[in-house]
N, CA, C and O atoms as a Tinker XYZ file with bonds, in Angstrom:
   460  protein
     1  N     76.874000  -50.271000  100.567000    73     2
     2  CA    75.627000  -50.935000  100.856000    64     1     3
     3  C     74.613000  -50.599000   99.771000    63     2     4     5
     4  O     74.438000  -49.400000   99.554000    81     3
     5  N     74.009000  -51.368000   99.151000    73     3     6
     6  CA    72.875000  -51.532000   98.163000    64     5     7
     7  C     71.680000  -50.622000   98.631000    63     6     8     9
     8  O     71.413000  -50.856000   99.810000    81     7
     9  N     70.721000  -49.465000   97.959000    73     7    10
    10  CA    70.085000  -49.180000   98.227000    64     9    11
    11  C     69.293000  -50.304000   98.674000    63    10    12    13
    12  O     69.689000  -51.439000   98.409000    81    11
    13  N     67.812000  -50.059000   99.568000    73    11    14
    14  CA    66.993000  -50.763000  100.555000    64    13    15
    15  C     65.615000  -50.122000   99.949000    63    14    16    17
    16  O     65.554000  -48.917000   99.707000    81    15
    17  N     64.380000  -51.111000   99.692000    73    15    18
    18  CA    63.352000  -50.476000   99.790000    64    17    19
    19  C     62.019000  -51.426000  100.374000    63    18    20    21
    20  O     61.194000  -52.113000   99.773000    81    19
    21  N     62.221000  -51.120000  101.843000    73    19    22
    22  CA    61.210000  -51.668000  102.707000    64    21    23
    23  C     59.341000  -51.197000  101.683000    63    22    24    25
    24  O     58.882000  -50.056000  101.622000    81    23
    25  N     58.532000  -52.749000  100.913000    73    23    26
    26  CA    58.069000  -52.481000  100.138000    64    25    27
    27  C     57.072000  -53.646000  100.594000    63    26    28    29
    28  O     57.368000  -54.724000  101.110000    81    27
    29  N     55.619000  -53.063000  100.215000    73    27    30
    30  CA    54.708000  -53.813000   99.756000    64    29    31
    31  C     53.904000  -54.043000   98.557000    63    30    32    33
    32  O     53.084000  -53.231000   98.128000    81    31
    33  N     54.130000  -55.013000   98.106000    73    31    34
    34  CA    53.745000  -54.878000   97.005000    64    33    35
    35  C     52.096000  -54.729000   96.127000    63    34    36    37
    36  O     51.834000  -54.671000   94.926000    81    35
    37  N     51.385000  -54.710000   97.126000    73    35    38
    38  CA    49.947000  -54.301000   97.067000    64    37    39
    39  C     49.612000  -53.126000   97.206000    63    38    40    41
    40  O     48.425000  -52.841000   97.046000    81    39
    41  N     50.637000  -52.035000   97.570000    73    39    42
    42  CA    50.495000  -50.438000   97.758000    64    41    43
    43  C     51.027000  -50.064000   96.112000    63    42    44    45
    44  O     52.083000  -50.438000   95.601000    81    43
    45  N     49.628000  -48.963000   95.286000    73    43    46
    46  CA    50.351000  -48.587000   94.534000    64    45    47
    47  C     51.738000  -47.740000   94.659000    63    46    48    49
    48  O     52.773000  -47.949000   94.026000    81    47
    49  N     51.481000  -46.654000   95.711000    73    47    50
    50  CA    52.614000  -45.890000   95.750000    64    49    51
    51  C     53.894000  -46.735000   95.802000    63    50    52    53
    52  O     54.901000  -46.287000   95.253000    81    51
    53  N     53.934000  -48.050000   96.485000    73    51    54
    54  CA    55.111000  -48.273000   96.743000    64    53    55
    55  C     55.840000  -49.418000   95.413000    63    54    56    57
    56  O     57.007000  -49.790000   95.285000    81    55
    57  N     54.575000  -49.751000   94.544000    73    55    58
    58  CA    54.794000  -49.773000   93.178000    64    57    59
    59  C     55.627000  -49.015000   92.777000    63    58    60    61
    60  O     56.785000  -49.267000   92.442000    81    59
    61  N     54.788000  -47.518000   92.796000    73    59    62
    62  CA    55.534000  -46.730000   91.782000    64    61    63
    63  C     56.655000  -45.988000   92.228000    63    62    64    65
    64  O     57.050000  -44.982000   91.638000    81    63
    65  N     57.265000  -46.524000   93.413000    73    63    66
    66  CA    58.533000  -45.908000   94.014000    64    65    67
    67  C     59.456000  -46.906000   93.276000    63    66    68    69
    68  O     60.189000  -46.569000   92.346000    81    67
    69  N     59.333000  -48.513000   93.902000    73    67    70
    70  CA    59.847000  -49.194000   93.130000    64    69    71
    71  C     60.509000  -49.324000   91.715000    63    70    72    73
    72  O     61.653000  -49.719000   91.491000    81    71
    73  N     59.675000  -48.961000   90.902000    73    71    74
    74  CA    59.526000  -48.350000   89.474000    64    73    75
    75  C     60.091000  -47.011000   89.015000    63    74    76    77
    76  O     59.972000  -46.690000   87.833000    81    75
    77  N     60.480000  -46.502000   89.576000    73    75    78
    78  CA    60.868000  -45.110000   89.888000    64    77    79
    79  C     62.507000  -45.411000   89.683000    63    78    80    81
    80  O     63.242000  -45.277000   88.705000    81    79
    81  N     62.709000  -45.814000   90.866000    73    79    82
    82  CA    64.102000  -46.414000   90.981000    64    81    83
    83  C     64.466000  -47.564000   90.074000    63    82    84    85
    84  O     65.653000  -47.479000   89.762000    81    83
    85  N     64.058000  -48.271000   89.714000    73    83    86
    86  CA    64.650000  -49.250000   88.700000    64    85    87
    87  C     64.867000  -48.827000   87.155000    63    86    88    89
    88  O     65.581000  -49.403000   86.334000    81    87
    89  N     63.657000  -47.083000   86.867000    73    87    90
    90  CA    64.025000  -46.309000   86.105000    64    89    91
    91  C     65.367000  -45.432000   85.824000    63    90    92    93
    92  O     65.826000  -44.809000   84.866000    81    91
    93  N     65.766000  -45.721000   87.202000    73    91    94
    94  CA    67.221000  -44.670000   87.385000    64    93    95
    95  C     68.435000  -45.492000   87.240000    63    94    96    97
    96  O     69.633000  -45.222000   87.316000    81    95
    97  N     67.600000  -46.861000   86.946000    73    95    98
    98  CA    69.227000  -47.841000   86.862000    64    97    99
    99  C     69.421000  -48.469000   88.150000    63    98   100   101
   100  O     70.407000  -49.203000   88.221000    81    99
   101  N     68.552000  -48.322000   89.405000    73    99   102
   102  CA    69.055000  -49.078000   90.680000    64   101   103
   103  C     67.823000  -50.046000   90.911000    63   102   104   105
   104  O     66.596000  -49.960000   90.945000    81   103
   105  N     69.126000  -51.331000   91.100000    73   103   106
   106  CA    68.204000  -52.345000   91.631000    64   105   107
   107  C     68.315000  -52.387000   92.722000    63   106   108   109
   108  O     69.417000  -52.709000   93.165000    81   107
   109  N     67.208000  -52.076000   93.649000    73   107   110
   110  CA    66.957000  -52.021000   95.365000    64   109   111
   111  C     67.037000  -53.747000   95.946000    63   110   112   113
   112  O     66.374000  -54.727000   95.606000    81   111
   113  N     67.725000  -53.648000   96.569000    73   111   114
   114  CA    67.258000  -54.795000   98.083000    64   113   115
   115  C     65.757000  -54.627000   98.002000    63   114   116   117
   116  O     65.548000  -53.430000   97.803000    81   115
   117  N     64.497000  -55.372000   98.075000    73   115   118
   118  CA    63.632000  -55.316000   98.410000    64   117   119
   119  C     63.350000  -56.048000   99.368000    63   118   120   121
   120  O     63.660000  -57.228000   99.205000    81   119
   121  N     62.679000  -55.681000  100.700000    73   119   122
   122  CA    62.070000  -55.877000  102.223000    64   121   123
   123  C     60.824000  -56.200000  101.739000    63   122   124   125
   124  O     60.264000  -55.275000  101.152000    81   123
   125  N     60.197000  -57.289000  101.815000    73   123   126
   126  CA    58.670000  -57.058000  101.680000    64   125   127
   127  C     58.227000  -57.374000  103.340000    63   126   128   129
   128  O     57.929000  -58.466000  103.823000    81   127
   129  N     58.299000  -55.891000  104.099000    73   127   130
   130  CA    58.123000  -55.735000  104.887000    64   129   131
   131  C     56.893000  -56.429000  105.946000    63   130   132   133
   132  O     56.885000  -56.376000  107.176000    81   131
   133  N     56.217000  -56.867000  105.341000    73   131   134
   134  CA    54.572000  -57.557000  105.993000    64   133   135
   135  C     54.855000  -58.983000  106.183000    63   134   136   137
   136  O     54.238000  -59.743000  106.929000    81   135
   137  N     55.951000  -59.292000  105.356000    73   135   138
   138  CA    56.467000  -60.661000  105.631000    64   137   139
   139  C     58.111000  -60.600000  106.537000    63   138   140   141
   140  O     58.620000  -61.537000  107.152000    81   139
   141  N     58.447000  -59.760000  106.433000    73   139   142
   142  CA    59.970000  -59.556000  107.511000    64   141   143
   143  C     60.119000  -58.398000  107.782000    63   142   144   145
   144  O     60.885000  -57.607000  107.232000    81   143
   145  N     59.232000  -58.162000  108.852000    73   143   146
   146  CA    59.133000  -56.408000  110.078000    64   145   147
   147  C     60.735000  -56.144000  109.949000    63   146   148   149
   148  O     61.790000  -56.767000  110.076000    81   147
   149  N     60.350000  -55.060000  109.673000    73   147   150
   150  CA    62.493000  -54.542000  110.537000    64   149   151
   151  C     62.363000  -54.846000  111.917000    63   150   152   153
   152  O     61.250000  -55.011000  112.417000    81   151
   153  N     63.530000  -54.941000  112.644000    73   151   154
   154  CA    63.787000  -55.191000  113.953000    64   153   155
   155  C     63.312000  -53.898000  114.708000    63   154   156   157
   156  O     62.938000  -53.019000  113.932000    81   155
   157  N     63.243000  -53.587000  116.007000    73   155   158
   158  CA    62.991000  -52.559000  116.700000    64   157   159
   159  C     64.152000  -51.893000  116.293000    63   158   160   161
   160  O     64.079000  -50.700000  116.000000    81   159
   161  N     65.084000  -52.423000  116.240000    73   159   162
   162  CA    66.448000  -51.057000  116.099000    64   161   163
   163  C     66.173000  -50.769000  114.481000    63   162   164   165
   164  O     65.998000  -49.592000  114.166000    81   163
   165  N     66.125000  -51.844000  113.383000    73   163   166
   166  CA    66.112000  -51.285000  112.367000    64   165   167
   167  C     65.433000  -49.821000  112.238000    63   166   168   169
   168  O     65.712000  -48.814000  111.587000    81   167
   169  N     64.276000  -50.212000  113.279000    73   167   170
   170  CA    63.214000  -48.963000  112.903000    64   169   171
   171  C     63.978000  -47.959000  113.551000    63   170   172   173
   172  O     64.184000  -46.902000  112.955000    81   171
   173  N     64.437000  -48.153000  114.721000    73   171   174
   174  CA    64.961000  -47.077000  115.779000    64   173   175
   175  C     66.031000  -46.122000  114.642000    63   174   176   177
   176  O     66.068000  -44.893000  114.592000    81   175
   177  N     66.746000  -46.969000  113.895000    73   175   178
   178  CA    67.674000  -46.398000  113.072000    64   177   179
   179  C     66.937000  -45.490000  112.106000    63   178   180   181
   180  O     67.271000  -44.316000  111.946000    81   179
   181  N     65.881000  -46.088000  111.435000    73   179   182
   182  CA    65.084000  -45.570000  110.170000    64   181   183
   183  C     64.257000  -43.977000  111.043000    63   182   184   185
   184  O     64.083000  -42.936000  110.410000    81   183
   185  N     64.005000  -44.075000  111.988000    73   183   186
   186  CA    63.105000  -42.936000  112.608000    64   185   187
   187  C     64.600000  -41.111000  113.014000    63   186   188   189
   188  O     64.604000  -39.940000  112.632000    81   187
   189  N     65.486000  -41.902000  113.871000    73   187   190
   190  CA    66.473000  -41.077000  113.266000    64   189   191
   191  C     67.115000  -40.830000  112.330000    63   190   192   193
   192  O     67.980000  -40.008000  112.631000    81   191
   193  N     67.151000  -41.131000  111.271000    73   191   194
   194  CA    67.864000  -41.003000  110.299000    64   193   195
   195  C     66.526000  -39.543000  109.504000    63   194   196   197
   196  O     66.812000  -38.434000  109.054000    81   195
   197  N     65.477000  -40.054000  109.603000    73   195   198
   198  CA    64.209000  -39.243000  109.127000    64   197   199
   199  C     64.312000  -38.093000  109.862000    63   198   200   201
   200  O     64.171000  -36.996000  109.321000    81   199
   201  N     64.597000  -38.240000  111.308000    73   199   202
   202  CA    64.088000  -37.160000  112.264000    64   201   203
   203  C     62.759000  -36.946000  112.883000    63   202   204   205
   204  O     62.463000  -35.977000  113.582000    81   203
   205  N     61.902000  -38.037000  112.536000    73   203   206
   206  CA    60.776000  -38.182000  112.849000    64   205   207
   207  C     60.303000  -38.961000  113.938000    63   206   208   209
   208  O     61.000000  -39.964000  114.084000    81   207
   209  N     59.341000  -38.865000  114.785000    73   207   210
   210  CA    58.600000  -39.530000  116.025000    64   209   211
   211  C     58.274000  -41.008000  115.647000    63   210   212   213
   212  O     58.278000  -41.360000  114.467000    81   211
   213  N     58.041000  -41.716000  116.491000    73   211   214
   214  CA    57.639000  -43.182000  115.658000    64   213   215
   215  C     55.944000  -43.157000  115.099000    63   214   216   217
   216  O     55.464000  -44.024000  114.368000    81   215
   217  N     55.245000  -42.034000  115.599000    73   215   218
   218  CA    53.604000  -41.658000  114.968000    64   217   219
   219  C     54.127000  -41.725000  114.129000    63   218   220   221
   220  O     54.452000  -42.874000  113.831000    81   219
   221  N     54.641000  -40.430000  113.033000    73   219   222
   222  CA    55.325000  -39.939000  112.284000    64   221   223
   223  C     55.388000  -40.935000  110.964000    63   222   224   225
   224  O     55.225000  -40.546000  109.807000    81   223
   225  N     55.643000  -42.231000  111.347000    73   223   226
   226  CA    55.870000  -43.147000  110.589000    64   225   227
   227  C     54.869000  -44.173000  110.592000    63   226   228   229
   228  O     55.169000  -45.132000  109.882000    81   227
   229  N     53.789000  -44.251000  111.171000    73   227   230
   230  CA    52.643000  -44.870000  111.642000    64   229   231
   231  C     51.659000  -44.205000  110.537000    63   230   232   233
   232  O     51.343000  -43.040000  110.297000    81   231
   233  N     51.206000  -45.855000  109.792000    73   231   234
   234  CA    49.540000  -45.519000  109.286000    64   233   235
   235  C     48.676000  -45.220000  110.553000    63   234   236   237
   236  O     48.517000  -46.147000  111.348000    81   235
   237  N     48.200000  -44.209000  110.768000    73   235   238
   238  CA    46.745000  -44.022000  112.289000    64   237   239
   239  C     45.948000  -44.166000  111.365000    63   238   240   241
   240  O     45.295000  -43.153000  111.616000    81   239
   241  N     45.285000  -44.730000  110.201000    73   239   242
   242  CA    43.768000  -44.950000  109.676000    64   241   243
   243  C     44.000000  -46.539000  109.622000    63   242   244   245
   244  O     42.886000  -47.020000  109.413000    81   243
   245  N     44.661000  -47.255000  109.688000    73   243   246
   246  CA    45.013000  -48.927000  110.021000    64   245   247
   247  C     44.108000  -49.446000  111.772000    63   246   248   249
   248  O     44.157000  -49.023000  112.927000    81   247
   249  N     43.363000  -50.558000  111.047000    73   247   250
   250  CA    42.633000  -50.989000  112.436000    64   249   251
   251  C     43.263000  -51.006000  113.265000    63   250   252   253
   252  O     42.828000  -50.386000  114.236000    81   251
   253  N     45.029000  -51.888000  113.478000    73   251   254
   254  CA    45.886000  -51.965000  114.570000    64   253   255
   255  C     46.062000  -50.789000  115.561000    63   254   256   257
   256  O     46.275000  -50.802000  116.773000    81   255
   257  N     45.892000  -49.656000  114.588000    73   255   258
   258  CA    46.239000  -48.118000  115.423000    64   257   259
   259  C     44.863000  -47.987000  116.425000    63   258   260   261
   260  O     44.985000  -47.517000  117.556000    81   259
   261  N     43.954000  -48.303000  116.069000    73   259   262
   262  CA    42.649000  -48.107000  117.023000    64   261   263
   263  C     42.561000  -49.551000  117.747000    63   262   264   265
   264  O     42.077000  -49.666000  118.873000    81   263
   265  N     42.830000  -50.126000  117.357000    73   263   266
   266  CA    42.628000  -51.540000  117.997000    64   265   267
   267  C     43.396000  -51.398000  119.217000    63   266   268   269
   268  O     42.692000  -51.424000  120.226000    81   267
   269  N     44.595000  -51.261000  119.406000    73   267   270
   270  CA    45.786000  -51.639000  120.450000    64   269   271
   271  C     45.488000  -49.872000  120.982000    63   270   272   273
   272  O     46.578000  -49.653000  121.511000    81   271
   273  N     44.967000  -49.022000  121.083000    73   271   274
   274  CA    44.791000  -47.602000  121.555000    64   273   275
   275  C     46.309000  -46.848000  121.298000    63   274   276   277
   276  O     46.825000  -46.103000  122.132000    81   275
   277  N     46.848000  -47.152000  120.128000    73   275   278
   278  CA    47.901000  -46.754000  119.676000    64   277   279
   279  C     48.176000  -45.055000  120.112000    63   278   280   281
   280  O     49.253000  -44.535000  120.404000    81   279
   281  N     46.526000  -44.282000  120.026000    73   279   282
   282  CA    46.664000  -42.621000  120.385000    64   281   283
   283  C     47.493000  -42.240000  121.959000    63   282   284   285
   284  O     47.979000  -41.242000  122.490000    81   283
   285  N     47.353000  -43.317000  122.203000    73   283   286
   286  CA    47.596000  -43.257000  124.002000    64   285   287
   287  C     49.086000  -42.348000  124.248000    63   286   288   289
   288  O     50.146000  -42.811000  123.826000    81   287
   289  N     49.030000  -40.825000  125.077000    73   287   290
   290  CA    50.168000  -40.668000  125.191000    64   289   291
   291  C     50.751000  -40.968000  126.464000    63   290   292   293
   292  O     51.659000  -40.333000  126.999000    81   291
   293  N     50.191000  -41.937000  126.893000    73   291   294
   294  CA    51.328000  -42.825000  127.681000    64   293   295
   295  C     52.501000  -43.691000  127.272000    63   294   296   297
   296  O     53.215000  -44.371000  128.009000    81   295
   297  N     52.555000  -43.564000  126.188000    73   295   298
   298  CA    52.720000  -44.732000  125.346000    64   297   299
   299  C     54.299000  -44.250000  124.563000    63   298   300   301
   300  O     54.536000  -43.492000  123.621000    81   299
   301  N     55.099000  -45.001000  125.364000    73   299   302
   302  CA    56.903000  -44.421000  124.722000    64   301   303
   303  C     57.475000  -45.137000  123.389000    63   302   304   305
   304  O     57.276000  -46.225000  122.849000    81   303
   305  N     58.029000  -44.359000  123.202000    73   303   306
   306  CA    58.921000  -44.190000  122.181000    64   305   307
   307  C     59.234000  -45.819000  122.003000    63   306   308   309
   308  O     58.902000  -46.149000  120.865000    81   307
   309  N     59.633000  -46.662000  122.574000    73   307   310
   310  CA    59.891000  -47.679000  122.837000    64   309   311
   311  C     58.820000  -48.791000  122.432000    63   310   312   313
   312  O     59.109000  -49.706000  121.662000    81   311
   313  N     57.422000  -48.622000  123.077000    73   311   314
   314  CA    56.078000  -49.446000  123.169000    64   313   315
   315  C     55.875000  -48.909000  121.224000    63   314   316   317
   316  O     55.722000  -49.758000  120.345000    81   315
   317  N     55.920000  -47.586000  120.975000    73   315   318
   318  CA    55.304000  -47.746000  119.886000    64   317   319
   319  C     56.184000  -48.379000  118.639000    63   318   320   321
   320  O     55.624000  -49.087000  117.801000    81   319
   321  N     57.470000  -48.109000  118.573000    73   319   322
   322  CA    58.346000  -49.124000  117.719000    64   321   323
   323  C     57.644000  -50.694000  117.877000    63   322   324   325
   324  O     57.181000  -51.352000  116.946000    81   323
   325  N     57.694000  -51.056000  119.171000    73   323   326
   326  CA    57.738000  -52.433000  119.554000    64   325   327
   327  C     56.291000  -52.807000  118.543000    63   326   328   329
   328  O     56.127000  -53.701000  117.712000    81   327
   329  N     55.380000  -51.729000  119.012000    73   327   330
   330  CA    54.081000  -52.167000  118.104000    64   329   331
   331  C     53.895000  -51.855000  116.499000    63   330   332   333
   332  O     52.944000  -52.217000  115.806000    81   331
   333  N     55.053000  -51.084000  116.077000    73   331   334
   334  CA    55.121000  -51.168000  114.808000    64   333   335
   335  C     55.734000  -52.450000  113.904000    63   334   336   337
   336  O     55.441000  -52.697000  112.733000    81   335
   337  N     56.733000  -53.254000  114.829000    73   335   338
   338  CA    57.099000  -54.536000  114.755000    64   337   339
   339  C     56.025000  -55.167000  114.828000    63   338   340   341
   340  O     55.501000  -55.165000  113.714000    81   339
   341  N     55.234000  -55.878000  115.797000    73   339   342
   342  CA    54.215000  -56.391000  115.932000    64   341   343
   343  C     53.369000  -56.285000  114.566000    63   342   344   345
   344  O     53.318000  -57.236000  113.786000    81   343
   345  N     52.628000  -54.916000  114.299000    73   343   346
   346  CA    51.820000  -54.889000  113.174000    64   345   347
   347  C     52.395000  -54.519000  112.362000    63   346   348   349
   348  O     52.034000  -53.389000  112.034000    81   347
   349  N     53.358000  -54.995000  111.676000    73   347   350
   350  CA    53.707000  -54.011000  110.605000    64   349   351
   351  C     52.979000  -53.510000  109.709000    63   350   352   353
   352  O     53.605000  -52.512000  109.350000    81   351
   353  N     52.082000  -53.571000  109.143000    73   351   354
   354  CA    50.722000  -52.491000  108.926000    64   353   355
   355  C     50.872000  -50.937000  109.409000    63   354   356   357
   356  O     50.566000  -50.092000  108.567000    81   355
   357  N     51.149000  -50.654000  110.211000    73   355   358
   358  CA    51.404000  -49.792000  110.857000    64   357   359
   359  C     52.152000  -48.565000  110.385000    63   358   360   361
   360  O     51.916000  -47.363000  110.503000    81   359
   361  N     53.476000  -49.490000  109.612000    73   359   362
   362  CA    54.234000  -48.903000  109.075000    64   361   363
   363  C     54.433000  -48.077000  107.817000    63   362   364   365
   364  O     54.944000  -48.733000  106.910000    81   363
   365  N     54.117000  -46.573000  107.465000    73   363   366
   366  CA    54.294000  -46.089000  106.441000    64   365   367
   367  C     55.318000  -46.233000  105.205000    63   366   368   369
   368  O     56.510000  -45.986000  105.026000    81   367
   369  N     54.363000  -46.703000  104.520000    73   367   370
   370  CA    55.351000  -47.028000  103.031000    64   369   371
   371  C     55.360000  -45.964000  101.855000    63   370   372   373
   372  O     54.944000  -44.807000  101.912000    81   371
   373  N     56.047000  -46.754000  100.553000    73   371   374
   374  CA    57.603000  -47.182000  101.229000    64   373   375
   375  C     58.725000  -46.925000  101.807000    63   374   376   377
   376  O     58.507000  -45.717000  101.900000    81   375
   377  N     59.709000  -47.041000  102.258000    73   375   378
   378  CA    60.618000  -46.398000  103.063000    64   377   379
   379  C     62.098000  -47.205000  102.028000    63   378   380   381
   380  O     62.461000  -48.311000  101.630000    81   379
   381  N     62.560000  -45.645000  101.991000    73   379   382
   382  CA    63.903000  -46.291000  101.063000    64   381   383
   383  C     65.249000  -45.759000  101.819000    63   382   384   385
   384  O     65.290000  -44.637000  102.323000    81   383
   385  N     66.239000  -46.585000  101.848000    73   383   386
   386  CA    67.571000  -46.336000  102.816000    64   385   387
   387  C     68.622000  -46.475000  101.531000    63   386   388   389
   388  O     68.478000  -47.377000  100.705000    81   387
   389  N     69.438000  -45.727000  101.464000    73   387   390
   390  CA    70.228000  -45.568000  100.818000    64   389   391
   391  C     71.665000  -44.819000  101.651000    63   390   392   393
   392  O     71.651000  -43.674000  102.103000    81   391
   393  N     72.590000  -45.554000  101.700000    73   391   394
   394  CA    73.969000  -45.151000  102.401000    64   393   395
   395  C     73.559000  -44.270000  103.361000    63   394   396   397
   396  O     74.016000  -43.127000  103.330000    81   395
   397  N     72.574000  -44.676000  104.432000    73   395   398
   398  CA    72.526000  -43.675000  105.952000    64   397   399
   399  C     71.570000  -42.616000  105.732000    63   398   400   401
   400  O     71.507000  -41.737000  106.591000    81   399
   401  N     70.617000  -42.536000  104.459000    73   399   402
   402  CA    69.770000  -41.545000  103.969000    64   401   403
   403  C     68.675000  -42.279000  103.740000    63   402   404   405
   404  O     68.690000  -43.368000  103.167000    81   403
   405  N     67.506000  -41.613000  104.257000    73   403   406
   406  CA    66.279000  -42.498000  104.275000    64   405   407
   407  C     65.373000  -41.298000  103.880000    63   406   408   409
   408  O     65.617000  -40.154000  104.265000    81   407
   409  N     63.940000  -41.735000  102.811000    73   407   410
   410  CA    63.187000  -41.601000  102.522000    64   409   411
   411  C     61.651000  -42.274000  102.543000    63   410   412   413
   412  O     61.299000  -43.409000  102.223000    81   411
   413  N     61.076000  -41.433000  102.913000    73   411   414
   414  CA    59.385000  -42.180000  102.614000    64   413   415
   415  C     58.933000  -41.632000  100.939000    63   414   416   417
   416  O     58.842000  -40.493000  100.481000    81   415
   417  N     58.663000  -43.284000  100.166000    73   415   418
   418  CA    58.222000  -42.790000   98.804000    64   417   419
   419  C     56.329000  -42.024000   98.615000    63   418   420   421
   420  O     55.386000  -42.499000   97.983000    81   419
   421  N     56.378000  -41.101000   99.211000    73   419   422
   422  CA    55.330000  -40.488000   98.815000    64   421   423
   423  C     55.213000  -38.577000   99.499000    63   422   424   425
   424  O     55.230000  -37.894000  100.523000    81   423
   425  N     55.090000  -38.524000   97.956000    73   423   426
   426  CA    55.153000  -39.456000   96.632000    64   425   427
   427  C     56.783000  -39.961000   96.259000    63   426   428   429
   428  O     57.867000  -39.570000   96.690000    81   427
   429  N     56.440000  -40.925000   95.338000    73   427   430
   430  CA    57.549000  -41.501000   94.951000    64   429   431
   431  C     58.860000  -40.568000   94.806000    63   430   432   433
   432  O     59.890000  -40.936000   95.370000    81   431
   433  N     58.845000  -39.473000   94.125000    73   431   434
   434  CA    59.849000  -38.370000   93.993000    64   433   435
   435  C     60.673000  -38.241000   94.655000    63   434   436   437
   436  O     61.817000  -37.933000   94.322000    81   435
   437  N     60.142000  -38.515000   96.104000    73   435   438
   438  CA    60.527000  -37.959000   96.800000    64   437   439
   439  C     61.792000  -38.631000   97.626000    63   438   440   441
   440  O     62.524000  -38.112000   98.469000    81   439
   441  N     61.791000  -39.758000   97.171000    73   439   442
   442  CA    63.256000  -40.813000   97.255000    64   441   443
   443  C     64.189000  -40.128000   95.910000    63   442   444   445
   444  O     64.619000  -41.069000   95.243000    81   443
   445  N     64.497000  -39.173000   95.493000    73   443   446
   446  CA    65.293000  -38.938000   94.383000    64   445   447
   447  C     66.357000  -38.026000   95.178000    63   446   448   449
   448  O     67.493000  -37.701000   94.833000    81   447
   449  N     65.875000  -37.815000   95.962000    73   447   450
   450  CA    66.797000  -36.690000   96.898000    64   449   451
   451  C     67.827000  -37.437000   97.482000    63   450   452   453
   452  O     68.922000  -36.879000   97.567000    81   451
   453  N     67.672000  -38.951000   98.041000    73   451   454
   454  CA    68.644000  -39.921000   98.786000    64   453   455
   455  C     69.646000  -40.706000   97.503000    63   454   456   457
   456  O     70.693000  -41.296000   97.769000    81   455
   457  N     69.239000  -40.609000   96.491000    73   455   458
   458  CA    69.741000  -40.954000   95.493000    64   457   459
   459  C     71.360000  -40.528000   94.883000    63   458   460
   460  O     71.751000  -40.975000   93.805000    81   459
């Protein structure tokens, strides 16, 4: 499977992740995520694979996070994927998948480890 890099292209960082990797010789799948959300499972997959909570992976300074009372800990594991679909805004970039190994590029470097 082709490395993956769920990307926007108006984020510098996720510029210079992009750039990063095409320095190393790999051309990524690019997701331009704001236009095609991962699925709830995509994410479900991407959050275990990290080991991380679905906050974890959540912009909280994004209006959506205050708007929809995103802080709420009523609020499961389940509801907050669903609303990271919904806004994808939400979603911390970039996120790079490489053969079952996932990284958040920031900083960018820091996808060199899945590599």
């Amino acid at each position: 499977m082709a490395v993956r890099i769920y990307h926007n292209p108006n984020c510098s960082k996720s510029r210079a992740t992009l750039e990063l990797l095409r320095d190393r010789g790999v051309e990524p799948e690019i997701i331009e995520y704001l236009k095609t959300p991962p699925s709830e499972a995509e994410l479900e997959a991407i959050l275990t694979d990290l080991g991380f909570t679905p906050r974890e992976l959540m912009r909280r300074n994004e209006p959506e996070y205050r708007d929809h009372a995103l802080d709420s800990d009523s609020l499961t594991r389940e509801q907050l994927i669903r609303a990271m679909v919904q806004h994808p805004r939400l979603i911390e970039r970039p996120i790079v998948v490489n053969r079952g190994k996932v990284a958040i590029g920031r900083p960018p470097e820091a996808v060199l480890k899945i590599l």
